[in-house]
Structures are given as C-alpha cells and as structure tokens.
C-alpha positions as CSV (number, residue, x, y, z in Angstrom):
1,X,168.9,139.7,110.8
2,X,169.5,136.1,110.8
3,X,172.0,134.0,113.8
4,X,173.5,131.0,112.8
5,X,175.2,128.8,115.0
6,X,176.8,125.4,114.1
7,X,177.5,122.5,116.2
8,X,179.0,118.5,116.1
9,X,182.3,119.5,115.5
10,X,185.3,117.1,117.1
11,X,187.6,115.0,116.6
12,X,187.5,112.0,115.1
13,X,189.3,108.7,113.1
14,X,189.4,108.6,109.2
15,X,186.6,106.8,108.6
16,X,184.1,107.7,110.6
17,X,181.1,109.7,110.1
18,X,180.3,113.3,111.9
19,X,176.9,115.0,111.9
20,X,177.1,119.0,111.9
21,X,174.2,121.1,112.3
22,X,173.5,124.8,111.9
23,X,170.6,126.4,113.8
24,X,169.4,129.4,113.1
25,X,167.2,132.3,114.7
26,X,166.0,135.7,113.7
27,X,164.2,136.3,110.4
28,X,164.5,132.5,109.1
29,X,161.6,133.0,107.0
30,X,163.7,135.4,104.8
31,X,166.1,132.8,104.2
32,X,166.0,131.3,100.5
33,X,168.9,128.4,100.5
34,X,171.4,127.5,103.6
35,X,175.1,126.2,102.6
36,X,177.7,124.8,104.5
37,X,181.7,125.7,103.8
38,X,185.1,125.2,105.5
39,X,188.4,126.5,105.7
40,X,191.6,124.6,105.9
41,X,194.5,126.2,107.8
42,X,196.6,128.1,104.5
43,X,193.7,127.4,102.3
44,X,190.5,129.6,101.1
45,X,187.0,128.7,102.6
46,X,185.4,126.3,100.0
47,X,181.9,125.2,99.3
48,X,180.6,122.3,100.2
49,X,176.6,121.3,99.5
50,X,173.7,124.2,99.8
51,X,169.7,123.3,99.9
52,X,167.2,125.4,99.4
53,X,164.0,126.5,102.3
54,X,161.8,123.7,100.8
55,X,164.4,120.9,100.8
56,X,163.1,120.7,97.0
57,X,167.1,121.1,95.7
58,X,170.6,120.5,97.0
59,X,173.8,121.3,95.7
60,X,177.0,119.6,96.4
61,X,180.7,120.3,95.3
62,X,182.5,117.5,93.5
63,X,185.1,116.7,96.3
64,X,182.8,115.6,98.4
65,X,179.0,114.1,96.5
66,X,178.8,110.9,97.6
67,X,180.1,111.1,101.3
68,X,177.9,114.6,102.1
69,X,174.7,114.7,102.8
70,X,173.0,118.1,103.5
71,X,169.3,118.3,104.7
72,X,166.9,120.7,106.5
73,X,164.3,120.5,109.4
74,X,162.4,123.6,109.2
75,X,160.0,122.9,112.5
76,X,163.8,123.3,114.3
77,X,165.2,125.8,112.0
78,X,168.2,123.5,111.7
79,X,170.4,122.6,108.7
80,X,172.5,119.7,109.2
81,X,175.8,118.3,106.9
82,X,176.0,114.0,107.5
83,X,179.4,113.4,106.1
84,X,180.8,110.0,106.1
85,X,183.8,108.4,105.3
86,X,186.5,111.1,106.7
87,X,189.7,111.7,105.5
88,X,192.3,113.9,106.8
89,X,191.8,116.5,104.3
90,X,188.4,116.9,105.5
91,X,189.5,118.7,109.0
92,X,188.9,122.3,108.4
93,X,186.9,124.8,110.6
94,X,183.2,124.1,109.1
95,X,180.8,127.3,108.4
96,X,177.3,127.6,107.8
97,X,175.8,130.3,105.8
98,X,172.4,131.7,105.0
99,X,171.4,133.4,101.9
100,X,168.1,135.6,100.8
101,X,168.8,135.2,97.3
102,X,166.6,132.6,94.9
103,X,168.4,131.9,91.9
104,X,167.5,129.5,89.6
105,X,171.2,127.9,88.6
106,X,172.9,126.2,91.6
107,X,176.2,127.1,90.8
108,X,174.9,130.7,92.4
109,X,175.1,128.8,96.1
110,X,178.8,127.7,95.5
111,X,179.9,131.4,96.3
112,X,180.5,133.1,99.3
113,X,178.9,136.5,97.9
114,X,175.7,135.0,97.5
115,X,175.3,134.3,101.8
116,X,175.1,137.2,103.7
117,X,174.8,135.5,107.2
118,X,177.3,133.3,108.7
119,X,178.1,131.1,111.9
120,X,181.1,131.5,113.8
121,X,182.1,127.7,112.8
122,X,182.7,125.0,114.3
123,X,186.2,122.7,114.2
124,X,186.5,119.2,112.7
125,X,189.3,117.3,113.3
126,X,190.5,113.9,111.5
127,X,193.5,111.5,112.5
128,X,194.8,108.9,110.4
C-alpha cells in the first residue's frame, strides 16, 4: 500500500503562484510515475502533469504547460506541483495520485485508471 497526502492548498489572488506537494509513505519504491489532478465543483477530475520515479519525464496537459511545473524529491518522498499565474478557473480540489504501472507513451498518465493510490486532496481557491 502506498499513503499520499497533499498539502499548500489556500486561497489566493489571480496571479499569484501556489506550491502543492504530495508526500507519500508506504511501499514508495513500487511507485513507477506520480500525477497530480483536480476537480472543479460540477466538473470531472482532470489531469494535470505526471513525472515518472527518476524525474527523467514529465507529462503536462495542454491547459496548463507553461504555468505548471511538476517535480519530485525522492530523499523526501515528495512530489510537488509549482503553478504560477492563477486564474479563477484554476480553484478546484487538487489530487495527487500514484501509479505502479511503466508505460512507455505518456498519454497512459493522463488517466485516472492508470493510479491506483490517491490523496484525499487538498482545496485551492482563486479570487479575481
């Protein structure tokens, strides 16, 4: 079993930048890629950016390469999501996710079937 639990979540001014991070405990080691997702209120979770145990790749949706950055400490166990730039469409509840999988094509890491860990989430709010 793997634990994830995010943090950094809050409110803040469009604009601004936010640092989430996901720590994780249990059988890290079998962990092949970590991605980070949220969920709008009325809308489905959606991915954001994975990267794989070595750091080597990262994956990033379209809305938002450019103003995310994901990257990894592995002495902490920690995955962390730099996003800069906020808009109000950004606040969401913001999920990280592990997954035991290693698949060569990144689009694997933009679905939800291929992480079978997740955090609880953690809330990000944006005014305007």
């Amino acid at each position: 079993q793997v634990q994830l639990v995010e943090s950094g979540g809050g409110l803040v001014q469009a604009g601004d930048s936010l640092r989430l991070s996901c720590a994780s405990n249990g059988r890290t080691f079998t962990v092949y890629a970590t991605g980070w997702f949220r969920q709008a209120p009325g809308k489905e979770r959606e991915f954001l950016a994975a990267i794989t145990r070595s750091g080597g790749r990262q994956y990033y949706a379209d809305s938002v390469k450019g103003r995310f950055t994901i990257s990894r400490d592995n002495a902490n166990n920690s995955v962390a999501l730099q996003m800069d730039s906020l808009k109000s469409e950004d606040a969401a509840v913001y999920y990280c996710a592990a997954s035991t999988k290693a698949y060569p094509v990144g689009n694997y890491y933009h679905a939800q079937r291929t992480y079978e860990y997740w955090g609880q989430g953690t809330q990000v709010t944006v005014s305007s």
